[in-house]
C-alpha atoms as an extended CHARMM CRD file, in Angstrom:
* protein
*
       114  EXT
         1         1  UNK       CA              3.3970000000       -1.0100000000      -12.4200000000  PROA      1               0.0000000000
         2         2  UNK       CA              1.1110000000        1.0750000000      -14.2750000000  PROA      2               0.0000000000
         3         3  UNK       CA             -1.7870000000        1.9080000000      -12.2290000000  PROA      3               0.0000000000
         4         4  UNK       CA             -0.2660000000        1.4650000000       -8.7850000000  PROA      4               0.0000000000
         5         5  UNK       CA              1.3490000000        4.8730000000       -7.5560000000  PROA      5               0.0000000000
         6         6  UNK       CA              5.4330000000        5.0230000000       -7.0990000000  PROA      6               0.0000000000
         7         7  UNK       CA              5.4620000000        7.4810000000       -4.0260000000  PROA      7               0.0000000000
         8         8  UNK       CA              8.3220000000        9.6890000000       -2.4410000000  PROA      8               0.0000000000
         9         9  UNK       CA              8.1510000000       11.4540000000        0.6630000000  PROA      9               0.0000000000
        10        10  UNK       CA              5.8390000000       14.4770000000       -1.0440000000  PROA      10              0.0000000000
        11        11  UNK       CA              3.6480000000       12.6050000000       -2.6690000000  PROA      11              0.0000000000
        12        12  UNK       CA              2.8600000000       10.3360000000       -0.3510000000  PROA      12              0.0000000000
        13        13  UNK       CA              1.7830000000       13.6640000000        1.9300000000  PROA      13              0.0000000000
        14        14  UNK       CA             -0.3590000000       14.7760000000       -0.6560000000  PROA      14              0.0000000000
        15        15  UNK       CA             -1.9690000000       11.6710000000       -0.9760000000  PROA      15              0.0000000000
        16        16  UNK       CA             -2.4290000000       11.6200000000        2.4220000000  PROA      16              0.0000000000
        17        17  UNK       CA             -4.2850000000       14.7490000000        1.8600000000  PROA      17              0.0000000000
        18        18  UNK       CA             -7.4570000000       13.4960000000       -0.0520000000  PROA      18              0.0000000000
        19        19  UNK       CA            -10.3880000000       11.3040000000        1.7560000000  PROA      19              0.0000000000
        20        20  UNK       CA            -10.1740000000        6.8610000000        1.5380000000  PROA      20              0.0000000000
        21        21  UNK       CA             -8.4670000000        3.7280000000        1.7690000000  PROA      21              0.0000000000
        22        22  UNK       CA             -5.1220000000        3.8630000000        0.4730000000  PROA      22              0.0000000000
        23        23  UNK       CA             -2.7920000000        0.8870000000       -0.0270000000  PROA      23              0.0000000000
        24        24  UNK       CA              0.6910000000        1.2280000000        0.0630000000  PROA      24              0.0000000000
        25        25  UNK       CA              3.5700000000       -1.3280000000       -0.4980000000  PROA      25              0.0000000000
        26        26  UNK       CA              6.6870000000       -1.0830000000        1.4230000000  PROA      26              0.0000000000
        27        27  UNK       CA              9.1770000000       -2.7900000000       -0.9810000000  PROA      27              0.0000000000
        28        28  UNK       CA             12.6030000000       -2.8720000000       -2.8960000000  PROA      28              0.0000000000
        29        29  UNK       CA             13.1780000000       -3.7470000000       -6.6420000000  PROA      29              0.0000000000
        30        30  UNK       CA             16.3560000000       -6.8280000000       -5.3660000000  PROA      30              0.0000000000
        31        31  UNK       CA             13.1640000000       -8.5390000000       -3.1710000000  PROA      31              0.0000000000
        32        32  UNK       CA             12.5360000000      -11.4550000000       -4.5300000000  PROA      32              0.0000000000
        33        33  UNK       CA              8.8120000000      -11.7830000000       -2.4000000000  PROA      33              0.0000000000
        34        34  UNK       CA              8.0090000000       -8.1480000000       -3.5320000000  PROA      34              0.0000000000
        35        35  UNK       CA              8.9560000000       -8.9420000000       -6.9380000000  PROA      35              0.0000000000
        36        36  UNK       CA              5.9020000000      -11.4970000000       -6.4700000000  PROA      36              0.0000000000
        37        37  UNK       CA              3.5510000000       -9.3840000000       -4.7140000000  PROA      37              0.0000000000
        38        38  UNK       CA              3.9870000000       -6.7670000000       -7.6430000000  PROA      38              0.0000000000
        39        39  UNK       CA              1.5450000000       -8.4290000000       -9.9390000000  PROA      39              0.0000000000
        40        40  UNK       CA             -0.8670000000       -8.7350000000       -7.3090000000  PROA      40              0.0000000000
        41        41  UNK       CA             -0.8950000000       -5.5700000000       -6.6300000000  PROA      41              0.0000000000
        42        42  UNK       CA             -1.0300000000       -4.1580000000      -10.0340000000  PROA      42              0.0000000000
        43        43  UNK       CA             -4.0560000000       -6.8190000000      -11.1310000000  PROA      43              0.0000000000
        44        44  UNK       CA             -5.6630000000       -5.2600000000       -7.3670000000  PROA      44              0.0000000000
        45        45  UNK       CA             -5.2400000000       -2.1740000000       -9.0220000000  PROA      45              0.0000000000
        46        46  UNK       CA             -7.2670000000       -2.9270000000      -12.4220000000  PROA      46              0.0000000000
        47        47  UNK       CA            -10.0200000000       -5.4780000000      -10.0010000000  PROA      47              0.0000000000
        48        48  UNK       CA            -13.2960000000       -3.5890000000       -9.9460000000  PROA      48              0.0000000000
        49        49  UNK       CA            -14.1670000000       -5.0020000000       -6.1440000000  PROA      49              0.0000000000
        50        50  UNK       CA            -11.5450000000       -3.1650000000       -5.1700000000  PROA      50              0.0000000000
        51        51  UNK       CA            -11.6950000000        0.0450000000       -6.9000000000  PROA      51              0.0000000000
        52        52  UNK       CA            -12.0870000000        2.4430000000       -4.0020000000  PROA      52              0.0000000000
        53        53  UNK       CA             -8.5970000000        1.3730000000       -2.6950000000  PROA      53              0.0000000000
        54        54  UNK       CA             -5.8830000000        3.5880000000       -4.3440000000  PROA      54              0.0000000000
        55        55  UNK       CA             -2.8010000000        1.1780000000       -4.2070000000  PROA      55              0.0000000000
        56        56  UNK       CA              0.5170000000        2.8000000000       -3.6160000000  PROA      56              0.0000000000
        57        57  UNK       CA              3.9830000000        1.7680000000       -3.7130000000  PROA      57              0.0000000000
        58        58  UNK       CA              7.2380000000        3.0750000000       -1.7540000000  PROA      58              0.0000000000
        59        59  UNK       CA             10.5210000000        1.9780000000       -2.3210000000  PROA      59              0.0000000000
        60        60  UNK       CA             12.3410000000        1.5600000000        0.8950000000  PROA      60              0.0000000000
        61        61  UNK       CA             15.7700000000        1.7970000000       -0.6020000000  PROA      61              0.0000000000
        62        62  UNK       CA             14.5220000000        5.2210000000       -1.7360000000  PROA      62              0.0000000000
        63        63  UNK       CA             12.9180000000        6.3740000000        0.7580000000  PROA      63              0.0000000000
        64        64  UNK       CA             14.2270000000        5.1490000000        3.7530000000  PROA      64              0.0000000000
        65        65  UNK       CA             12.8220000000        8.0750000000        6.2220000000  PROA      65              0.0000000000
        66        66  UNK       CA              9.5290000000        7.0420000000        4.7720000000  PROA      66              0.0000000000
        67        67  UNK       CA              9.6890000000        3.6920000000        5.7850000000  PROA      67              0.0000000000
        68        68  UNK       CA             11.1530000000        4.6350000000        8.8630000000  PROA      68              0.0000000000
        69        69  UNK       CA              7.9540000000        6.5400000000       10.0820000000  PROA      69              0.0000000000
        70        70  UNK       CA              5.8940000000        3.4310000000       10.1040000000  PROA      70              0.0000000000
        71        71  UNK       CA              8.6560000000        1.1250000000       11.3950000000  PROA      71              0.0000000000
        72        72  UNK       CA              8.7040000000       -1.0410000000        8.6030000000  PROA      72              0.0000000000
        73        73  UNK       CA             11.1580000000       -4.0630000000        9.8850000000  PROA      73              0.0000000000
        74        74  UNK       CA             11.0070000000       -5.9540000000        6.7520000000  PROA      74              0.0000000000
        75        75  UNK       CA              9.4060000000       -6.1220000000        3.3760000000  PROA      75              0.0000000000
        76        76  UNK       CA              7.3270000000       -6.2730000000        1.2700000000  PROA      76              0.0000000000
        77        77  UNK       CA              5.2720000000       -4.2900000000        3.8730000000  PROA      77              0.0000000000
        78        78  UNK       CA              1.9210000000       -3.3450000000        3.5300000000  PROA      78              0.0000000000
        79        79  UNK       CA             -0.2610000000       -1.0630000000        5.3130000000  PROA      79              0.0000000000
        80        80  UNK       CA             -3.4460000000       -0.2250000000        4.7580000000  PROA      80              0.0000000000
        81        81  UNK       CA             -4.4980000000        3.7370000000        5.7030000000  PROA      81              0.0000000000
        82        82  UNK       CA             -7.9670000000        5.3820000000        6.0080000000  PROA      82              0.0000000000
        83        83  UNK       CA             -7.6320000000        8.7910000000        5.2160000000  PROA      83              0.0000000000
        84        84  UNK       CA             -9.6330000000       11.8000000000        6.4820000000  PROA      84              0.0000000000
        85        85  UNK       CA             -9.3420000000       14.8050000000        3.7730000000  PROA      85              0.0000000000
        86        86  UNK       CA             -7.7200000000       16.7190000000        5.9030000000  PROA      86              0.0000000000
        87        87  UNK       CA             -4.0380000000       15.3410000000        6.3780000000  PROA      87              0.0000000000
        88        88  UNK       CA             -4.9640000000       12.7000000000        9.1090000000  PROA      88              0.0000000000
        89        89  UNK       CA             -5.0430000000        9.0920000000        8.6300000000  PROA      89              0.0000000000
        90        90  UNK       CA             -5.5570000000        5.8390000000       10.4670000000  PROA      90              0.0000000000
        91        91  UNK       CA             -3.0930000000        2.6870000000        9.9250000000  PROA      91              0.0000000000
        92        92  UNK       CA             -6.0710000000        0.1300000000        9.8940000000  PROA      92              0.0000000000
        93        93  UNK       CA             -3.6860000000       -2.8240000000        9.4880000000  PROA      93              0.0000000000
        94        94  UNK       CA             -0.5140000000       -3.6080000000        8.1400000000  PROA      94              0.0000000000
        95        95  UNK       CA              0.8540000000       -7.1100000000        7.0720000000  PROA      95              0.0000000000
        96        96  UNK       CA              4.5850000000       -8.2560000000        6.5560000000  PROA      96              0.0000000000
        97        97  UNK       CA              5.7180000000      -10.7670000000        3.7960000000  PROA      97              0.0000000000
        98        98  UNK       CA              4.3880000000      -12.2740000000        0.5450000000  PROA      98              0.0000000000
        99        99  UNK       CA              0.2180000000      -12.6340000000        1.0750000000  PROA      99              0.0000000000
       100       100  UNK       CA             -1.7840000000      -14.6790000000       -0.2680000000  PROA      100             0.0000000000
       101       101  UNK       CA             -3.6180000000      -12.8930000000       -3.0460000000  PROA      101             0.0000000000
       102       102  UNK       CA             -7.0730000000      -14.0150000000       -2.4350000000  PROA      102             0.0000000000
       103       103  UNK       CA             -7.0620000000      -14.0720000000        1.1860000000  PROA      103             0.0000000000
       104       104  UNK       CA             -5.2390000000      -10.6820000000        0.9510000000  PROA      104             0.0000000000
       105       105  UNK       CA             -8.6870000000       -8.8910000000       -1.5780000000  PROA      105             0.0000000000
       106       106  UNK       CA            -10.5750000000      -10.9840000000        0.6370000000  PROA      106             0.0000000000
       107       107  UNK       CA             -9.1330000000       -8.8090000000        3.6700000000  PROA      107             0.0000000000
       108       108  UNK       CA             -9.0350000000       -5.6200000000        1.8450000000  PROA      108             0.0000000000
       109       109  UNK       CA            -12.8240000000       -5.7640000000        0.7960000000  PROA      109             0.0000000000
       110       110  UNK       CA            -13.9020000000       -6.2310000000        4.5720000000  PROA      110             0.0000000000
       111       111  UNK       CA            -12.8520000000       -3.0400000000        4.9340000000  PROA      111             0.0000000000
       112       112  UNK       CA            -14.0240000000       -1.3700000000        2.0370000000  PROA      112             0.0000000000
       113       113  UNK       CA            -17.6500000000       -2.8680000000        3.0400000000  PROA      113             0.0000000000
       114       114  UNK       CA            -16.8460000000       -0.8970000000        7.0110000000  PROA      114             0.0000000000
């Protein structure tokens, strides 16, 4: 996955640091419905509508703390952030399972367009 961030614990803080709407995948590499999502997301990554979305992945087998902070049950996970610039964020909405990809952009652009 290219363009779509791999994030541990530190750089998902500093990420958390700068100022828009980040993306990030809750997922493990033996998931056979994140395995699908991850062309999604990297094509979401390249897809000029949704540019100002940074898309961000975190392995839960990894970083299990990490996806303990935002009770993530199952996966793939995703959750959808609006960061401040100044180390606070909002969860705007998070979504559990395999998504349709073009109801899922669809989703995502509603809030870029907010």
């Amino acid at each position: 996955m290219a363009n779509v961030l791999e994030l541990n614990k530190s750089k998902f803080d500093e990420l958390m640091k700068e100022e828009g709407l980040l993306l990030v995948d809750f997922a493990a590499v033996w998931c056979p419905p994140c395995k699908m999502m991850a062309p999604v997301l990297e094509n979401y990554s390249k897809d000029e509508d949704l540019k100002d979305i940074t898309i961000a992945s975190v392995d839960v087998d990894q970083e299990n703390a990490l996806a303990g902070q935002f009770q993530v049950a199952s996966i793939p996970t995703f959750i959808l952030f609006k960061r401040k610039g100044d180390g606070t964020f909002e969860e705007l909405q998070k979504w559990m399972g395999a998504q349709d990809p073009l109801t899922f952009k669809s989703t995502l652009q509603g809030y870029i367009n907010d």
